[in-house]
N, C-alpha and C positions, 0 to 999 in steps of 0.2 A: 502533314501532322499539324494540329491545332496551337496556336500558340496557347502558354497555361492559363491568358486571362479568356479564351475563350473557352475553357472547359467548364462545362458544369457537373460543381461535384457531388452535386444532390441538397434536397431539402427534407424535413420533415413534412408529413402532409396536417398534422394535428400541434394543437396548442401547447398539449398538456406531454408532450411526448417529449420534451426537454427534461420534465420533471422527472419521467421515469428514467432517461436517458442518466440525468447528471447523480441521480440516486443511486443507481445501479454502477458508474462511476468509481463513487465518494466511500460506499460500504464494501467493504473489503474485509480480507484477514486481521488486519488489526483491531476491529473491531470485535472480534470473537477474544482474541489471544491476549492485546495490548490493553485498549482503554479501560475492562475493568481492572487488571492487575494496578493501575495508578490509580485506578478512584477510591481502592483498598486501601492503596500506598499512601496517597495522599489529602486523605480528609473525607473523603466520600462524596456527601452530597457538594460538599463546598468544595471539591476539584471539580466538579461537572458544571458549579458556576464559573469555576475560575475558564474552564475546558470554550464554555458558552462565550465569555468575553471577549479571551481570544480570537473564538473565531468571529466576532461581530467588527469585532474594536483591529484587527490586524491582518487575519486572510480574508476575510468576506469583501475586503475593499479591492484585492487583488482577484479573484474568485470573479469578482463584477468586471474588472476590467479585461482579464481576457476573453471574457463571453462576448461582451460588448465589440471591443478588436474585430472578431471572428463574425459578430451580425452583421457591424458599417461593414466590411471589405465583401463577406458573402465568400469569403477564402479561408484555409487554414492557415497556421500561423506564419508560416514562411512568407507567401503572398499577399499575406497583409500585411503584414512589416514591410514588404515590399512597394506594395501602395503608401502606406504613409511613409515612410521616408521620399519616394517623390513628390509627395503633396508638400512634408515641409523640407525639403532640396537639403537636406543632412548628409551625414557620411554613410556609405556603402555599409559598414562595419558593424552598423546596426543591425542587419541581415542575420548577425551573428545570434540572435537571438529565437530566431525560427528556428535557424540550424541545428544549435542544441537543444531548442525545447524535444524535434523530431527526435535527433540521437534519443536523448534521456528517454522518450516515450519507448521506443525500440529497445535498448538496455533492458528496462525498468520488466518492457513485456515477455525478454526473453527469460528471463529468470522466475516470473510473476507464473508462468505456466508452467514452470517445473513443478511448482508449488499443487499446481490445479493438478498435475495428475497424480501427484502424490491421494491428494481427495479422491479422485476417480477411482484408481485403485482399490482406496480404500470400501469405495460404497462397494464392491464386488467383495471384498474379504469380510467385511459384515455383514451383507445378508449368505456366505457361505458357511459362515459360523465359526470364523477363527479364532473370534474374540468371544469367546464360548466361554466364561467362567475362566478365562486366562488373567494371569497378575501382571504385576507387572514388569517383570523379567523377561515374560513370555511376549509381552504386546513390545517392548523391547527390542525383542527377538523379530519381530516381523517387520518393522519398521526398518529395522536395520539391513532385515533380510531381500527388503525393497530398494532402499535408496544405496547403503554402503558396501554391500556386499561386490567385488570386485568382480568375481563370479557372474554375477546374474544381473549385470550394467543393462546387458541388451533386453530383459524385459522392463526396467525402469526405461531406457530408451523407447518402446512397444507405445507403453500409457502417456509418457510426453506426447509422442506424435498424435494419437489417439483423443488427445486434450485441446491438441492445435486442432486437429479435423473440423471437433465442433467449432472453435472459433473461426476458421477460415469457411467452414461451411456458410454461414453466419453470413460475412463480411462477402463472399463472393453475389448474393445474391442482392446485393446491394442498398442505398438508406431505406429504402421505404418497406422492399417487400424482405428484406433481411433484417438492417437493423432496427427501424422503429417496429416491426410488429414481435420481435423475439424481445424486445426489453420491455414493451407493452405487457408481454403477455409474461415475461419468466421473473421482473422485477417484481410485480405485486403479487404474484407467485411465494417468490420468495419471503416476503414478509409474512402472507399467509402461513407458509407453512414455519416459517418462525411464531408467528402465536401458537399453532399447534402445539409445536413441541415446548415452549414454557408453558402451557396445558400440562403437558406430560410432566415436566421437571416440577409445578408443583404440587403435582399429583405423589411423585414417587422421591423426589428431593427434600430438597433444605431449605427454599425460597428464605423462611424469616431471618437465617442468619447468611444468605446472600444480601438482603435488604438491608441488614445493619452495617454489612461491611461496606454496600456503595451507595446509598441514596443515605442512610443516617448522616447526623452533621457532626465532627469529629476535628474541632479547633486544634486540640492537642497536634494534630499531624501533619498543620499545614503550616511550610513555611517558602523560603524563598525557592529552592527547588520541586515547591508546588506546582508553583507560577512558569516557572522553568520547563518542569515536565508537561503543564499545560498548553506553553506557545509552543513544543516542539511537534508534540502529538497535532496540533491542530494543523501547523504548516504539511507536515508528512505524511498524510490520513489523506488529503481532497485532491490529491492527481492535478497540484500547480505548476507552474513550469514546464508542464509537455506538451501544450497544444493542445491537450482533451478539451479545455474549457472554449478554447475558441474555436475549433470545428464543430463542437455543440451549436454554438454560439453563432453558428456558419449557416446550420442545421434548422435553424427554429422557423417555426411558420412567423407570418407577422402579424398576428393577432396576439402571439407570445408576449407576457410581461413580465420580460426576461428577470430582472432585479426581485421583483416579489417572487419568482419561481426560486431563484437560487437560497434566500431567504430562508425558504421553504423545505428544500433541500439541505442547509445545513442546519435546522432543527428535525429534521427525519437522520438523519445520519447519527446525531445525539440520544435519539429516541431510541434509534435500532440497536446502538453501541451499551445501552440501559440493559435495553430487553436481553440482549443476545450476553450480557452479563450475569444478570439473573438465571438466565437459563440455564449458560455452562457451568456457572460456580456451584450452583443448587446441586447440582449431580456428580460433577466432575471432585468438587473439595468439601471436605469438612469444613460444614458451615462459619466455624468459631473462629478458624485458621486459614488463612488465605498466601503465607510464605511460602514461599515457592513456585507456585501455581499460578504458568505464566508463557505463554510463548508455543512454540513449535510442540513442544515434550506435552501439555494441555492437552493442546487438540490432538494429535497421533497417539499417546499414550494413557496417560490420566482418564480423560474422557472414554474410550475406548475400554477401557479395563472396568470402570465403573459400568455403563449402559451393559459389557459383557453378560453380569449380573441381575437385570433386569429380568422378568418374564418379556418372549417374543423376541428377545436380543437382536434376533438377527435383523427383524423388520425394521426396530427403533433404531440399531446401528448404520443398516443402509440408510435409510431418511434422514437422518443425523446429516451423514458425510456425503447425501446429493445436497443437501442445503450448503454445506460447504463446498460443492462441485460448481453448483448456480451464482454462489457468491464471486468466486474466483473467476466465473466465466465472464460474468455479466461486466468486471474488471479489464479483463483481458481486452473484451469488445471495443469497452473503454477507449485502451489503449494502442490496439491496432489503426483505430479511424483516423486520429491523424497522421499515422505511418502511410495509411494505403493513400489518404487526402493528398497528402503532397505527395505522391510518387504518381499519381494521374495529374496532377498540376505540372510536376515536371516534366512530365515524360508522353499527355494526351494518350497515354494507355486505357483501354477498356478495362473498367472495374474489376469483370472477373481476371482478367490478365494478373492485374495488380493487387489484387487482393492474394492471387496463388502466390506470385513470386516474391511478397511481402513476407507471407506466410512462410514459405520455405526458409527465406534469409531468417525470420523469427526462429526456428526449430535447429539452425544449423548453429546459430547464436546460443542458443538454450543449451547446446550440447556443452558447450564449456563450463556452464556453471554444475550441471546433470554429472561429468565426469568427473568435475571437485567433489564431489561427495563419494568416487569409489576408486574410481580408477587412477584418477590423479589426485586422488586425498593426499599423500604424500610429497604430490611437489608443489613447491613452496616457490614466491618467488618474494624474496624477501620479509619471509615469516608469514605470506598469506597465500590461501588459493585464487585461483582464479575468480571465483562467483566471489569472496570480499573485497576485490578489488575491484571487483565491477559497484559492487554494494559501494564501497566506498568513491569509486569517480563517480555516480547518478546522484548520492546521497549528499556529499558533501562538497561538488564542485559541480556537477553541469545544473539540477535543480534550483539550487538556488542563484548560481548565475543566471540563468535565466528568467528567472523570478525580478531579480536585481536589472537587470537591462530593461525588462519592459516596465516598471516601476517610474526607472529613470527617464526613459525614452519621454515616457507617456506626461511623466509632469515636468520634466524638465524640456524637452527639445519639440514639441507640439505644442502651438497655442494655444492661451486655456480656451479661446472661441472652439477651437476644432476639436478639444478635448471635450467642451461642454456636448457638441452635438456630438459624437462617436458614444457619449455615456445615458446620452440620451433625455428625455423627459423627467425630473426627477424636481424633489421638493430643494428648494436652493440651499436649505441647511446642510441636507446630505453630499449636494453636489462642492457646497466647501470645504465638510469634513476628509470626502472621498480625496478630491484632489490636493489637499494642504496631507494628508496621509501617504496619500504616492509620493511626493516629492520629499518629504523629510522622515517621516515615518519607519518606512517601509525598507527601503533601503541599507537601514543601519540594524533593523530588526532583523532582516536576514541575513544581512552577512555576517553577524552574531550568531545566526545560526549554522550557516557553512562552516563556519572556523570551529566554532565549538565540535559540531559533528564531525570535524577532520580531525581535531583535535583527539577527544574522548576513542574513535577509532582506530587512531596512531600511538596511541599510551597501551591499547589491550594488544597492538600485535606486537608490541614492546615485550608485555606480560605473558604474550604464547612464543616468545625462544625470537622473533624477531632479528635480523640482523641488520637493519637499515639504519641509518647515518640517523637518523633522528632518535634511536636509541641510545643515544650518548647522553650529552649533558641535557638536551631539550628533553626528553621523557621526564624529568624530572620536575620541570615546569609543566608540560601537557597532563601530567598523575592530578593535578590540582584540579582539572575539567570536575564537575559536579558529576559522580555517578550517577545520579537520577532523574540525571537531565534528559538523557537521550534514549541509552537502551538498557531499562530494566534488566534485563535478560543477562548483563555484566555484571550484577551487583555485586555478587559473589567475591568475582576473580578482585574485583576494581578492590573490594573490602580489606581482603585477605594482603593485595600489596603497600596496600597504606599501614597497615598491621592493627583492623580491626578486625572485630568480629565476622567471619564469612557464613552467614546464613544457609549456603549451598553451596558448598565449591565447589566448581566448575572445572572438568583435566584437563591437563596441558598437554595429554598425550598431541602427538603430530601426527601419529598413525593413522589407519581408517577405521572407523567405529569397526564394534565385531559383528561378525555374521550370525547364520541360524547355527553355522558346526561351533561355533565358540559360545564362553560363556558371557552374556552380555551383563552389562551393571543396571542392576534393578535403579529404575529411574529415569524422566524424562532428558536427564543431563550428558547419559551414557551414549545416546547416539547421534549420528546426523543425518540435517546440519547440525551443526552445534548452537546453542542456545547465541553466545552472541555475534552470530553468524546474520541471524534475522531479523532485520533493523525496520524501521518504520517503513520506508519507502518502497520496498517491496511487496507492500501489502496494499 
């Protein structure tokens, strides 16, 4: 068997196939569900400046550097950190950083395809005509009749697996004739058919009073947890921390010019996150009003009950939810590659080998978070399920650990000579900005962010019946976390325990949402997941 620096784990054979590569990446569910409900929330066009800074001025520097990692080594991440730490004769310990980027990518993807076939599903129940002039009690009712129902676990099981297919089909045929020609062809696909369909939405929508609520400029509404909800969305949106950046980054031809593509990419992920605002809010919400309308209950409910309504429904409904199948796949894809990356670096396994048995531990991993939503809704382990404590170790501990070690690694314990050439060619401004940013920056920006997001996570399952030791006197300090920092989708609950106003409140039930034989609660809050169940980083 090969040792792993003799494996080759593929290149791209094209320039520009980075670009589609890290696009396809970067646009995710959040993008449909999360960034507009904040640009509503917080100012409009002047969150999408503040959105833009962020990503310029704090992940784009990190964004660079593990792409970068991933070109010089020509390995994923494990194997490059492995390489530089013998270049500069550091601690073993370091390694630790591959390590969890891999896990978090695996976590992050087994849950991320629960998601995907919740869509798949869905495009077969909208062009079947379920959502046929149904309200929304009824759309409700299917949703729940999918995922929560205890009953009918094993066809929710059916479309998971059936979700993973495509992506293992995908990844088994390997970089060039699997993954660069399926992101080629399905990413710019999908932007297509997202103009289409804001075609449609302002054909038969509300476009001007979508426009006012997210690109108008609205000082009134911006203030310190703008900025807040700004740097979190931008860290949690771009797939940092797991590796995806630097097997990209592993991936590129050398003609690629790496820094201006990523550039470039995180201005199309801004743009897509616009459009894909525009289009859902126009149809999905009353234009004037945008409370509420937000998350998981959006897209499965709200959206679904309106397009119901449409002439042709059923066509607009499946096309609708393949654009959300193409979105979550082209994620997935994402996310598998530095799973399968290092398990042929470790193990000199043949690609389709490792892509199958990647694939399977993905699906058998997924099944825990799949059975939190029906079978095991009810058991708790410490006031949460299984799939929120996964949400919560990749969101709020492995991520941005890892983010933070290579940070430090990289400006701290590496020469700036060696750093200079690993980041490559670059105007000398940038390359002092980038490296004075790793080393002081960056570091203290994200573990700001970890804490916080363990934080604000550890106060709501205080708030859903909780019994862990940090429900004592620390909930009381953790309740002070800024609501609108991390996950919109709380606001409610977080409202109503500090004793304001609750705009939505959100049940405490601990049961499992109801099925088709029960009566469901009209609304997208009544089933699951539950709203703050679905945090950034899963998306």
């Amino acid at each position: 068997m090969p040792t792993p620096y003799q494996t080759h784990i593929g290149s791209f054979t094209r320039k520009s196939t980075f670009f589609w590569a890290a696009v396809g990446a970067t646009v995710g569910l959040a993008n449909l569900w999360q960034f507009p409900y904040l640009a509503s929330l917080h100012g409009g066009g002047l969150f999408v400046l503040l959105y833009l800074a962020c990503l310029l001025l704090v992940t784009l520097p990190l964004m660079v550097t593990e792409a970068v990692l991933g070109r010089y080594a020509r390995h994923g991440l494990v194997l490059a950190m492995d390489g530089f730490i013998r270049s500069a004769k550091v601690s073993r310990w370091w390694m630790a950083a591959g390590r969890l980027g891999i896990l978090a990518a695996f976590l992050v993807l087994s849950f991320t395809a629960v998601f995907g076939s919740i869509a798949l599903a869905y495009v077969f129940y909208g062009a079947m005509g379920l959502f046929s002039n149904a309200d929304q009690a009824g759309a409700t009712a299917i949703l729940s009749g999918l995922v929560s129902d205890p009953n009918e676990y094993r066809v929710f099981m059916g479309w998971h697996a059936a979700f993973l297919v495509l992506v293992i089909w995908v990844s088994v045929q390997g970089v060039v004739k699997g993954l660069e020609r399926t992101l080629r062809v399905v990413v710019p696909g999908t932007l297509l058919l997202m103009l289409g369909l804001f075609a449609l939405a302002a054909w038969h929508g509300r476009v001007d009073g979508a426009v006012g609520q997210l690109l108008e400029l609205h000082p009134d509404r911006v203030s310190l947890a703008s900025v807040k909800a700004a740097l979190f969305h931008a860290f949690f949106t771009l797939g940092l921390g797991m590796g995806v950046w630097a097997i990209f980054g592993a991936y590129t031809a050398p003609e690629t010019r790496l820094k201006r593509s990523i550039l470039a990419v995180v201005l199309m992920d801004t743009l897509v996150a616009i459009l894909a605002g525009l289009m859902i809010f126009s149809v999905a919400v009353d234009g004037a009003s945008f409370d509420g309308e937000r998350g998981f209950g959006l897209l499965f409910v709200s959206l679904p009950v309106t397009l119901g309504q449409l002439p042709a429904n059923q066509f607009v409904l499946a096309t609708v939810f393949l654009l959300v199948v193409m979105i979550v796949w082209t994620t997935s894809l994402a996310l598998m590659e530095p799973v399968v990356g290092w398990f042929r670096e470790w193990t000199g396994a043949p690609r389709g080998w490792s892509a199958l048995i990647v694939g399977l531990l993905v699906w058998l991993a997924g099944l825990a978070s799949l059975l939190s939503f029906n079978v095991w809704a009810s058991d708790r382990f410490a006031g949460a399920t299984v799939f929120r404590w996964l949400e919560l170790l990749t969101g709020g501990l492995l991520i941005p650990a890892v983010a933070i070690l290579i940070c430090v690694f990289t400006g701290w314990r590496l020469t700036y000579s060696l750093s200079h050439r690993i980041l490559g060619r670059a105007p000398a401004l940038f390359v002092a900005i980038w490296y004075w940013v790793m080393r002081l920056v960056l570091p203290v920006v994200i573990a700001y962010i970890g804490i916080q997001y363990t934080a604000f996570s550890l106060t709501n399952l205080c708030a859903s019946g909780s019994d862990g030791i940090w429900c004592g006197r620390p909930a009381s300090v953790l309740s002070t976390v800024d609501q609108g920092t991390l996950a919109p989708e709380d606001e409610a609950e977080t409202k109503a325990e500090q004793g304001g106003p609750a705009p939505q409140p959100v049940p405490k039930s601990e049961g499992p949402a109801p099925t088709r034989d029960s009566q469901p609660k009209a609304g997208p809050s009544g089933n699951g997941p539950k709203e703050g169940e679905i945090l950034y980083h899963s998306v």
